[in-house]
DRENRO-182416 format. One record per residue (C-alpha): residue number from 0; residue in one letter; chain; x, y, z. Coordinates in steps of 0.05 Angstrom, whole numbers, plus 5000, padded with zeros to 4 digits. Layout:
REM DRENRO-182416
<atom num="NUM" residu="a" chaine="A" c1="X" c2="Y" c3="Z"/>
...
REM end
This chain:
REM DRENRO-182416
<atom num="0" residu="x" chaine="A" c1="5000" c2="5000" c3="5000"/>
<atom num="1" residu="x" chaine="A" c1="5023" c2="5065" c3="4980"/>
<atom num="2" residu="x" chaine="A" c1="5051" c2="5116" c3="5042"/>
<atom num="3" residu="x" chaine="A" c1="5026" c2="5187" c3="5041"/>
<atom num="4" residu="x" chaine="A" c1="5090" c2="5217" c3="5013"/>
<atom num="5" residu="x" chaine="A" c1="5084" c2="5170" c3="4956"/>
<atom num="6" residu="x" chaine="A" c1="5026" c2="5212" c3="4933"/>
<atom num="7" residu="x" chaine="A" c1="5046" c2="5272" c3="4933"/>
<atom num="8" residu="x" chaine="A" c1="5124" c2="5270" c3="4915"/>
<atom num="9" residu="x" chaine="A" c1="5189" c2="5248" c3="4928"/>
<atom num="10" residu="x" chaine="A" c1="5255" c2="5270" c3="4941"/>
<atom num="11" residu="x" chaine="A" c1="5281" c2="5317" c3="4892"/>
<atom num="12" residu="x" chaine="A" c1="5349" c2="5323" c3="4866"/>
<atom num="13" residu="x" chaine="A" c1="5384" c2="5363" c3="4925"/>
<atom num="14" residu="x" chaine="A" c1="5353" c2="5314" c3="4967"/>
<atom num="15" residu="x" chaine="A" c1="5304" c2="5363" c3="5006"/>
<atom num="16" residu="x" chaine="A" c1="5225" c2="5354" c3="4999"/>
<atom num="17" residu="x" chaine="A" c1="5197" c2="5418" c3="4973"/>
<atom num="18" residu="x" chaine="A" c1="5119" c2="5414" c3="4978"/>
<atom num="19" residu="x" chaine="A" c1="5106" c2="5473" c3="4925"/>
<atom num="20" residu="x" chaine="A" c1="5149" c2="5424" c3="4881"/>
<atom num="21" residu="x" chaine="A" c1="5116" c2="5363" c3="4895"/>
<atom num="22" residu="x" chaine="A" c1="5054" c2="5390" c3="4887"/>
<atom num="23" residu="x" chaine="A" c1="5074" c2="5415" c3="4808"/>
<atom num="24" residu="x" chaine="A" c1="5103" c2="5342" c3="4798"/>
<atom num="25" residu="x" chaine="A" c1="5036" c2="5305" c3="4814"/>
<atom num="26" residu="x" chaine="A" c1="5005" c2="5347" c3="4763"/>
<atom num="27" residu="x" chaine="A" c1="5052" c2="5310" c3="4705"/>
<atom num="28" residu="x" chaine="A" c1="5044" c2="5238" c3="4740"/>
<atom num="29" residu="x" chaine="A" c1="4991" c2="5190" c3="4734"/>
<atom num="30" residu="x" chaine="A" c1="4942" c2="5195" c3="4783"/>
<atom num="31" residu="x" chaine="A" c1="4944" c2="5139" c3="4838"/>
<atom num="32" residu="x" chaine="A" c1="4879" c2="5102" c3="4850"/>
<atom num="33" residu="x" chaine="A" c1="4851" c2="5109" c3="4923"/>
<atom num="34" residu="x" chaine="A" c1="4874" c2="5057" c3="4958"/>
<atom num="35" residu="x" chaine="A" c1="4830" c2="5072" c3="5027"/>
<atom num="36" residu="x" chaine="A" c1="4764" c2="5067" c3="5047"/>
<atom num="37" residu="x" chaine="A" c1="4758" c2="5134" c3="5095"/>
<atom num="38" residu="x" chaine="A" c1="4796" c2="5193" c3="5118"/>
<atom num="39" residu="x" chaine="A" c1="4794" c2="5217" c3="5197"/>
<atom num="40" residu="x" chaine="A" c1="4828" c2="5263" c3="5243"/>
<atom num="41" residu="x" chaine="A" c1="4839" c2="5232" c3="5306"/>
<atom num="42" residu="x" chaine="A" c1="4871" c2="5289" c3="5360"/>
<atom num="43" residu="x" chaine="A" c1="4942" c2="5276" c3="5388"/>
<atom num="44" residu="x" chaine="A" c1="4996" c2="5297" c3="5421"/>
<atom num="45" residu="x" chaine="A" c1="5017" c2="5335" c3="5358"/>
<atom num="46" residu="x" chaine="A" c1="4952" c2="5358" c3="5333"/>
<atom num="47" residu="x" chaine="A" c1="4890" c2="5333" c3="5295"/>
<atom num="48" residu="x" chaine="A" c1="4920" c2="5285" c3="5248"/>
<atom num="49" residu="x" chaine="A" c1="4892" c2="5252" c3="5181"/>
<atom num="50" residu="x" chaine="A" c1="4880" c2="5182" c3="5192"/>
<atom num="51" residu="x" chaine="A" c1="4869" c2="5141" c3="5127"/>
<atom num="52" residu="x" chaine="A" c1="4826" c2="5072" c3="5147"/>
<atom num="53" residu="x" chaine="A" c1="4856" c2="5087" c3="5219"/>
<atom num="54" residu="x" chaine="A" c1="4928" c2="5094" c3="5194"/>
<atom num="55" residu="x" chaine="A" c1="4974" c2="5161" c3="5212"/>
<atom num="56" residu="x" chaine="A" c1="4987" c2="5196" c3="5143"/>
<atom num="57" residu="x" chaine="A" c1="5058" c2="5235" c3="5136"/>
<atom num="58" residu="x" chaine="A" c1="5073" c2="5290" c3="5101"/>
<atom num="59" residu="x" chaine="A" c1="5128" c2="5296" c3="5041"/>
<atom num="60" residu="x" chaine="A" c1="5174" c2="5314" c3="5096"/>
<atom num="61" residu="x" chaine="A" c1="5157" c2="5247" c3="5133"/>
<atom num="62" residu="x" chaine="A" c1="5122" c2="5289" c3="5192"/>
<atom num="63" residu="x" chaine="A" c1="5056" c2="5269" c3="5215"/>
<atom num="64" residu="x" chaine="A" c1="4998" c2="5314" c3="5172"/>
<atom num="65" residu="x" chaine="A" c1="4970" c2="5345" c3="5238"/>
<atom num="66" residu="x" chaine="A" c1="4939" c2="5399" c3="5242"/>
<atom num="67" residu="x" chaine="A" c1="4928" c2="5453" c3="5297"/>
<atom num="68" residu="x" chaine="A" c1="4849" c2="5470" c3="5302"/>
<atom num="69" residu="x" chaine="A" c1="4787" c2="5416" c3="5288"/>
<atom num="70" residu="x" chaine="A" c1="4768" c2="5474" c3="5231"/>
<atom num="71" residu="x" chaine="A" c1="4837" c2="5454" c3="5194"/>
<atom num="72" residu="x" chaine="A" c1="4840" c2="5386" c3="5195"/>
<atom num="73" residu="x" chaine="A" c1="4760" c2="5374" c3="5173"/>
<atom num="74" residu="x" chaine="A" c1="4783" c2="5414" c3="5116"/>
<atom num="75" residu="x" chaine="A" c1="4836" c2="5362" c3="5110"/>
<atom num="76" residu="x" chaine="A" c1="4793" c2="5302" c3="5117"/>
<atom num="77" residu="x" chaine="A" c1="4739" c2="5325" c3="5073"/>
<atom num="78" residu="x" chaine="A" c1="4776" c2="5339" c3="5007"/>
<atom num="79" residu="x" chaine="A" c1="4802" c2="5251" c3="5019"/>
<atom num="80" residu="x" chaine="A" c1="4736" c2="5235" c3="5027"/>
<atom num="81" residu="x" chaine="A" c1="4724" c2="5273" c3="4974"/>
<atom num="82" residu="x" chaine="A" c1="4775" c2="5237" c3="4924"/>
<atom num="83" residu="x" chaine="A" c1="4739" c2="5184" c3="4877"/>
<atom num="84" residu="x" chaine="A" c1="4770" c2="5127" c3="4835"/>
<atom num="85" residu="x" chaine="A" c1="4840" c2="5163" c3="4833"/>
<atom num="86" residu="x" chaine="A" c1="4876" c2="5214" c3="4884"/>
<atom num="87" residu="x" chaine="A" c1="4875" c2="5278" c3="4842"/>
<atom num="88" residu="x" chaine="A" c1="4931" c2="5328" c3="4883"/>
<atom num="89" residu="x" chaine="A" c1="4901" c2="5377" c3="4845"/>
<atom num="90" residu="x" chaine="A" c1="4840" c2="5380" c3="4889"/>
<atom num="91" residu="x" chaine="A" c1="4871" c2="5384" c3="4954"/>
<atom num="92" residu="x" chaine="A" c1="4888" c2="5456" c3="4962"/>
<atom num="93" residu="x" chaine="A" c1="4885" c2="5453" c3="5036"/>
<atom num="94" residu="x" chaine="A" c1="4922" c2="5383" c3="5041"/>
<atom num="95" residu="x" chaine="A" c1="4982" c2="5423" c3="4999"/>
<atom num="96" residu="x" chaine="A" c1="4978" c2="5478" c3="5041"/>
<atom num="97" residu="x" chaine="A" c1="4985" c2="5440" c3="5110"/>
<atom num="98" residu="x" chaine="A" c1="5043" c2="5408" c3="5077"/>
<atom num="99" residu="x" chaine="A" c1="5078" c2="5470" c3="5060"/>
<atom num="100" residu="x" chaine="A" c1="5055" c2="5496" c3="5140"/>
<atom num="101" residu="x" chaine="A" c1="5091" c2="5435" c3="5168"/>
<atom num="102" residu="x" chaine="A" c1="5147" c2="5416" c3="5121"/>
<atom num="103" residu="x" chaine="A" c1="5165" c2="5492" c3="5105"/>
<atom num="104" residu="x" chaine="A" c1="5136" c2="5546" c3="5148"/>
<atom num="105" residu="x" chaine="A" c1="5138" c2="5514" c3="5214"/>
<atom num="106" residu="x" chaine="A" c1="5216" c2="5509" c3="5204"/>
<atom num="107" residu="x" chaine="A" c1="5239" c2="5578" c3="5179"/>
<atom num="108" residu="x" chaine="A" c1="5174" c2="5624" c3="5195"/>
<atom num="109" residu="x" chaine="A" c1="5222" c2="5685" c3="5197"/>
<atom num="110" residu="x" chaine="A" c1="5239" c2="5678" c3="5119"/>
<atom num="111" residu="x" chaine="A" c1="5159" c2="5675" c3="5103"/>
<atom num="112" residu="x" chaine="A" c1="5137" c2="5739" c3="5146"/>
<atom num="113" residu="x" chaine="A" c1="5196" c2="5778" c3="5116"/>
<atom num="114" residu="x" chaine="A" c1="5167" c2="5759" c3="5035"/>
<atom num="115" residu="x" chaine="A" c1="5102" c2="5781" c3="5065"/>
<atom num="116" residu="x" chaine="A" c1="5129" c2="5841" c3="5084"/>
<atom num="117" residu="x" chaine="A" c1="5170" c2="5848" c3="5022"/>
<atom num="118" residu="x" chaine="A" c1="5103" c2="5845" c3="4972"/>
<atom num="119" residu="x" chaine="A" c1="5076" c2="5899" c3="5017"/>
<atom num="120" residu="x" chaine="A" c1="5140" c2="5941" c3="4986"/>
<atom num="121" residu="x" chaine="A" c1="5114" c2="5940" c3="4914"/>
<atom num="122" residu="x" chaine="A" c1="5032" c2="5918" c3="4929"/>
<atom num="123" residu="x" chaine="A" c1="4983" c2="5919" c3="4879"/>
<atom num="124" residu="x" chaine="A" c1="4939" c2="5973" c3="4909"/>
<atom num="125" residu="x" chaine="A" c1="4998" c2="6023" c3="4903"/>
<atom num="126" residu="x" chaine="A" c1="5000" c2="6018" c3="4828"/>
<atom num="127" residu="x" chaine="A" c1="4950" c2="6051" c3="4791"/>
<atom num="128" residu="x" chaine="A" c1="4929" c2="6061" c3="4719"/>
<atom num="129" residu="x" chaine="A" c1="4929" c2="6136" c3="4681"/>
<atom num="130" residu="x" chaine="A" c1="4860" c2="6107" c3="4637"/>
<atom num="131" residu="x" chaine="A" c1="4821" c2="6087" c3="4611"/>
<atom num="132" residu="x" chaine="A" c1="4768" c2="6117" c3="4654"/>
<atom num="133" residu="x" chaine="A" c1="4733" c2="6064" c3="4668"/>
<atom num="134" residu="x" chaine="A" c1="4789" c2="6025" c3="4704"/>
<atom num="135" residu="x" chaine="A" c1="4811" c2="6081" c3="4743"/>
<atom num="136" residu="x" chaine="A" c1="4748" c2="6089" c3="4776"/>
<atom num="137" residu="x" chaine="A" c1="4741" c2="6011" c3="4796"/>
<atom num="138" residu="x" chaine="A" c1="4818" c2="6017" c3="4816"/>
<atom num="139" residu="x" chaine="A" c1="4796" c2="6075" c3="4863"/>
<atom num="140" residu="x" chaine="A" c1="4727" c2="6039" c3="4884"/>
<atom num="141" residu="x" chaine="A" c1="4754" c2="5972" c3="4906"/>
<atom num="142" residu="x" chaine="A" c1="4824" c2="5993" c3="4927"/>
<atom num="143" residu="x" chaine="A" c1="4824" c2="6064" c3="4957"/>
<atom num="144" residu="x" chaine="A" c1="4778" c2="6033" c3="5022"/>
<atom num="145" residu="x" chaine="A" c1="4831" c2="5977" c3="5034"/>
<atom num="146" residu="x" chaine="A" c1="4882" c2="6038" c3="5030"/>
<atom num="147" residu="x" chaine="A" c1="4846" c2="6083" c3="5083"/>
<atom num="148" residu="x" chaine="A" c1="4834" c2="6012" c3="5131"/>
<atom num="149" residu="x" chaine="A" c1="4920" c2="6009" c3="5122"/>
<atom num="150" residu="x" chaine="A" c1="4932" c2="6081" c3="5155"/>
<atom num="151" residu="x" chaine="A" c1="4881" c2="6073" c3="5205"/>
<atom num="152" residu="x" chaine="A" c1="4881" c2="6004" c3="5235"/>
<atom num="153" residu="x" chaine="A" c1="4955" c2="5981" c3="5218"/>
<atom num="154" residu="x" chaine="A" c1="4990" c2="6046" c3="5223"/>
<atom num="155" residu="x" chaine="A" c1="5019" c2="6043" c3="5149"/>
<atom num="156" residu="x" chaine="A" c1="5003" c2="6098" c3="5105"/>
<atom num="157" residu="x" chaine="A" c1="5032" c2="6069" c3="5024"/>
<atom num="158" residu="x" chaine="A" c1="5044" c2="6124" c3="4971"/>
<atom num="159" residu="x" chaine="A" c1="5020" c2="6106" c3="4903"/>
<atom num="160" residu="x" chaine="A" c1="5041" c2="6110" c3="4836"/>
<atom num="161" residu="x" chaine="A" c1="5013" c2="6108" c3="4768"/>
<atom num="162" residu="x" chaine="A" c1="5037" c2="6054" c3="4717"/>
<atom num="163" residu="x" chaine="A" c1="5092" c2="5999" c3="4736"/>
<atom num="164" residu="x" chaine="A" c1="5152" c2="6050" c3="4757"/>
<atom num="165" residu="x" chaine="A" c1="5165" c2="6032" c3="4824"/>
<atom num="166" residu="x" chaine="A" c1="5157" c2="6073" c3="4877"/>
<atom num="167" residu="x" chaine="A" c1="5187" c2="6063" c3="4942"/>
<atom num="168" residu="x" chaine="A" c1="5150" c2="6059" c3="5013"/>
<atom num="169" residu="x" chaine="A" c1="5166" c2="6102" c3="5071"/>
<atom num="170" residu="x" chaine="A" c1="5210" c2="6056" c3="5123"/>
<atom num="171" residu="x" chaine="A" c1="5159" c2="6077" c3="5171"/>
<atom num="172" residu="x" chaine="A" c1="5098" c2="6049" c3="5134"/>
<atom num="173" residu="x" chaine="A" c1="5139" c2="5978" c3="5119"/>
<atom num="174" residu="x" chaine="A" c1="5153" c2="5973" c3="5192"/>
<atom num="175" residu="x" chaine="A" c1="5086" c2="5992" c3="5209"/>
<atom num="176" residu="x" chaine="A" c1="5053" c2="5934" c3="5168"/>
<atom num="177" residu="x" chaine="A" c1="5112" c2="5890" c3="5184"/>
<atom num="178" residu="x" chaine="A" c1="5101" c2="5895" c3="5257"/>
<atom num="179" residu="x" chaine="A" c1="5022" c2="5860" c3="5242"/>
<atom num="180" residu="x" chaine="A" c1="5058" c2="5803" c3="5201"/>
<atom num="181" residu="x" chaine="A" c1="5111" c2="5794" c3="5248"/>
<atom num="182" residu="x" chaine="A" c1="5054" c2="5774" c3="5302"/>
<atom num="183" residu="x" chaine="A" c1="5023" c2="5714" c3="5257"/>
<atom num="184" residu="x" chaine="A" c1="5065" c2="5658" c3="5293"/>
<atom num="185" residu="x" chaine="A" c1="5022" c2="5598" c3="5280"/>
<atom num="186" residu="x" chaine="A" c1="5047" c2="5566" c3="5223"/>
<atom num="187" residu="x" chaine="A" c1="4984" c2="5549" c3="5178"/>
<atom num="188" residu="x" chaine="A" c1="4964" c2="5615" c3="5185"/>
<atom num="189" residu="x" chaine="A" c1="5027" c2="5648" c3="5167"/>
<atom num="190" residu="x" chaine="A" c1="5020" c2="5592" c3="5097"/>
<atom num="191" residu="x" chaine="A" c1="4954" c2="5622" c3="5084"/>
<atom num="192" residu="x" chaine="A" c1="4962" c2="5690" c3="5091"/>
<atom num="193" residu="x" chaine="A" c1="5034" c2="5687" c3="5042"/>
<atom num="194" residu="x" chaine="A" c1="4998" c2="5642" c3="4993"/>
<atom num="195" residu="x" chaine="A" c1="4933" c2="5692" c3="4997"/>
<atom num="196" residu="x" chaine="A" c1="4989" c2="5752" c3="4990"/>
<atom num="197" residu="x" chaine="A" c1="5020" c2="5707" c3="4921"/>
<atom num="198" residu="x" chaine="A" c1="4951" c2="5702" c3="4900"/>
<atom num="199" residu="x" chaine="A" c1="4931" c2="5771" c3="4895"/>
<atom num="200" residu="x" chaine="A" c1="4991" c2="5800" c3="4897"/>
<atom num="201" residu="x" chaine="A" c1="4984" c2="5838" c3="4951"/>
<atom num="202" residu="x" chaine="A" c1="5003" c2="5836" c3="5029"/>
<atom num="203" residu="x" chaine="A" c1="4950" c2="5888" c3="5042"/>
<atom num="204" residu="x" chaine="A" c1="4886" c2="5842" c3="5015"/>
<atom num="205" residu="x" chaine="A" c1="4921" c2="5781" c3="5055"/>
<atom num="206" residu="x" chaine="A" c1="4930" c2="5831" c3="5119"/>
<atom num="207" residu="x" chaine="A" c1="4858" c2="5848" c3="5104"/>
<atom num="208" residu="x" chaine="A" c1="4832" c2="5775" c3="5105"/>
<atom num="209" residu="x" chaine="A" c1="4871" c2="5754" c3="5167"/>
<atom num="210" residu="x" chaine="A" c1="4847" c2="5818" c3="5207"/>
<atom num="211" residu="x" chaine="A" c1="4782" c2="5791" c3="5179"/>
<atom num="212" residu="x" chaine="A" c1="4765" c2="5856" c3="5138"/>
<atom num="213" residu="x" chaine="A" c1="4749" c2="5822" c3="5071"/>
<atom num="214" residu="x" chaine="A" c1="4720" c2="5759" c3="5056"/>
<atom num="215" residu="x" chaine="A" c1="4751" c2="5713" c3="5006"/>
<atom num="216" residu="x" chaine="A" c1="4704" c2="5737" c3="4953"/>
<atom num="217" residu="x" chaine="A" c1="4717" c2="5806" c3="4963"/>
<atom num="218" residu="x" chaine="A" c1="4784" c2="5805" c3="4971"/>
<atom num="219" residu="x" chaine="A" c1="4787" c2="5760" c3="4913"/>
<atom num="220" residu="x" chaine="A" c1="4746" c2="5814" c3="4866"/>
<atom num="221" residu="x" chaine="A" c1="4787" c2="5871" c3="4894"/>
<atom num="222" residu="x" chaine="A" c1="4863" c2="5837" c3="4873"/>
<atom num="223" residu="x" chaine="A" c1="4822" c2="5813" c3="4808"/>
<atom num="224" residu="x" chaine="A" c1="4801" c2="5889" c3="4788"/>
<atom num="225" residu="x" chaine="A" c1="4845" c2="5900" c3="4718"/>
<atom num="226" residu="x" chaine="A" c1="4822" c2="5831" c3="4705"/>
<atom num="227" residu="x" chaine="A" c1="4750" c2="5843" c3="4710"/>
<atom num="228" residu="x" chaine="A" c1="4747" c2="5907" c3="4678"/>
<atom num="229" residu="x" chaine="A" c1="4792" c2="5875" c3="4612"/>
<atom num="230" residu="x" chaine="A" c1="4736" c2="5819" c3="4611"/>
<atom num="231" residu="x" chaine="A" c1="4684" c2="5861" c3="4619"/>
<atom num="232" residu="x" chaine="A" c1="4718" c2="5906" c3="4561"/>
<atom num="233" residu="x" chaine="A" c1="4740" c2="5841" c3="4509"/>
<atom num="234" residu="x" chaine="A" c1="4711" c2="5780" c3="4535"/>
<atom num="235" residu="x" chaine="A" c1="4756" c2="5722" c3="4574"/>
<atom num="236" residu="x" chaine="A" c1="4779" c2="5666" c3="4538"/>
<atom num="237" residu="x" chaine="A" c1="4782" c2="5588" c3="4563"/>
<atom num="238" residu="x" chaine="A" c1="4847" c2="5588" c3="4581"/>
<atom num="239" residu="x" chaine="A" c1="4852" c2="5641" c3="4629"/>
<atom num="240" residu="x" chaine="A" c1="4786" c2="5627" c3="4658"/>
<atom num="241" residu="x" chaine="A" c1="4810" c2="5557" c3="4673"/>
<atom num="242" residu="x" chaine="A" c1="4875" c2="5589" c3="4706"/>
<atom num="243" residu="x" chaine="A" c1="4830" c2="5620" c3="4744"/>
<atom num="244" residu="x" chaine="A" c1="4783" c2="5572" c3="4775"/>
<atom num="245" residu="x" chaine="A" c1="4843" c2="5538" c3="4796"/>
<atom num="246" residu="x" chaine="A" c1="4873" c2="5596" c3="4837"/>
<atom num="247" residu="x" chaine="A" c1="4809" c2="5603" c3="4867"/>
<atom num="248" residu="x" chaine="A" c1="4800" c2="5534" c3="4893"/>
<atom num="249" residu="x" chaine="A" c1="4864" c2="5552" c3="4928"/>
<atom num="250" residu="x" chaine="A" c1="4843" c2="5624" c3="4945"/>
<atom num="251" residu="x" chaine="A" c1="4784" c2="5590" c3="4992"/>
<atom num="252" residu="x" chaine="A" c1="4829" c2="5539" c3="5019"/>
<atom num="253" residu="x" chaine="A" c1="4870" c2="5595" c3="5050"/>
<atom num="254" residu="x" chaine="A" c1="4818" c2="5640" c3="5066"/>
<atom num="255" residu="x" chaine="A" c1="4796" c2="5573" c3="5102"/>
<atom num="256" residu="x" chaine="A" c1="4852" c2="5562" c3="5143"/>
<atom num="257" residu="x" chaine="A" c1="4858" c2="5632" c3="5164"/>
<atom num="258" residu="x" chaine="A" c1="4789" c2="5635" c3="5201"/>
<atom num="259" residu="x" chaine="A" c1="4809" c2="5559" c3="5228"/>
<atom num="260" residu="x" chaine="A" c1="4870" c2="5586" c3="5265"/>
<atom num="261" residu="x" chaine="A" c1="4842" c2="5646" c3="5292"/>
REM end
């Protein structure tokens, strides 16, 4: 019978288990077929772990797929039980993510918070567009509010600029908003709010989600706003929309995770 880690990866070249790897791998593999008849949680000394038919599953990283709240690991469980004929990786955006919380974040959590803090450097919200009209005034309508919520509940007032030139952020308003990631210490948090920060491309939506400000949706239509306005301008083709639908599945799962850990 086929361990855990053989599902999701093995060890790569350098001999180190990188989850965001593994999980890009199983997308090029064959699919394995289930090969149990339920998935669990049962709570231990390390957590609420995944049982499969009673059986302690492991991680990539050979640690025991625990996780810290009830909330977390039922999202776990239910995306196993969810898994028909064949395990599809693909559909287990919160399994991928509590691998990345224990076999990556748990480790080095100092090296996540500083990226976070890094994206809020060069956010999304702090670039905006010179026209058409249109998209300047859904730019203003969906980003300004998220702007105003930065100065006055986190302390960090961000400059903006029009176009991509860069434009850089007082010291004060970096340390400001790095002072609110630096206080996210449990690790599947910490995962969900940098992978919600690589989704949108912005530390202030993520900051906004885990301070519970925006929802997923909204905080998914706010770091989608050029998008939506070029569809709603051209049309969307199949491709992209695809693209899409997958980042979302993965949007949720962190959004998730951050109200299980809180």
């Amino acid at each position: 019978m086929p361990g855990f880690d053989d599902l999701l990866g093995d060890l790569d070249g350098s001999g180190t288990r990188d989850p965001m790897q593994v999980a890009a791998k199983s997308m090029k593999q064959d699919f394995p077929r289930r090969f149990y008849k339920e998935a669990a949680f049962e709570k231990s000394d390390v957590g609420y772990e995944l049982r499969l038919d009673g059986r302690s599953a492991k991680t990539p990283g050979r640690s025991a797929l625990a996780m810290p709240t009830e909330e977390t690991a039922a999202l776990v469980v239910a995306e196993w039980n969810a898994q028909e004929e064949h395990i599809d990786p693909r559909t287990m955006p919160a399994t991928r993510l509590a691998n990345t919380a224990i076999d990556g974040v748990a480790g080095d959590p100092q090296a996540v918070k500083e990226d976070i803090t890094r994206f809020a450097g060069a956010d999304l919200l702090c670039y905006r567009a010179d026209g058409p009209d249109g998209l300047v005034t859904v730019q203003r309508e969906l980003w300004d509010p998220l702007l105003d919520w930065a100065q006055s509940d986190l302390g960090a007032r961000f400059e903006l600029a029009e176009g991509v030139m860069h434009i850089t952020q007082p010291a004060e308003t970096i340390a400001a908003f790095g002072v609110h990631v630096g206080a996210i210490d449990e690790p599947f948090r910490l995962a969900a709010v940098h992978l919600v920060t690589s989704l949108c491309g912005s530390a202030i939506i993520a900051m906004a989600v885990d301070k519970q400000r925006l929802s997923a949706e909204a905080a998914w239509r706010a770091a989608h706003a050029d998008e939506d306005w070029q569809i709603s301008q051209w049309g969307e083709d199949f491709e992209a929309q695809d693209r899409r639908a997958k980042r979302w599945l993965d949007m949720q799962a962190a959004c998730a995770v951050i109200a299980g850990t809180q």
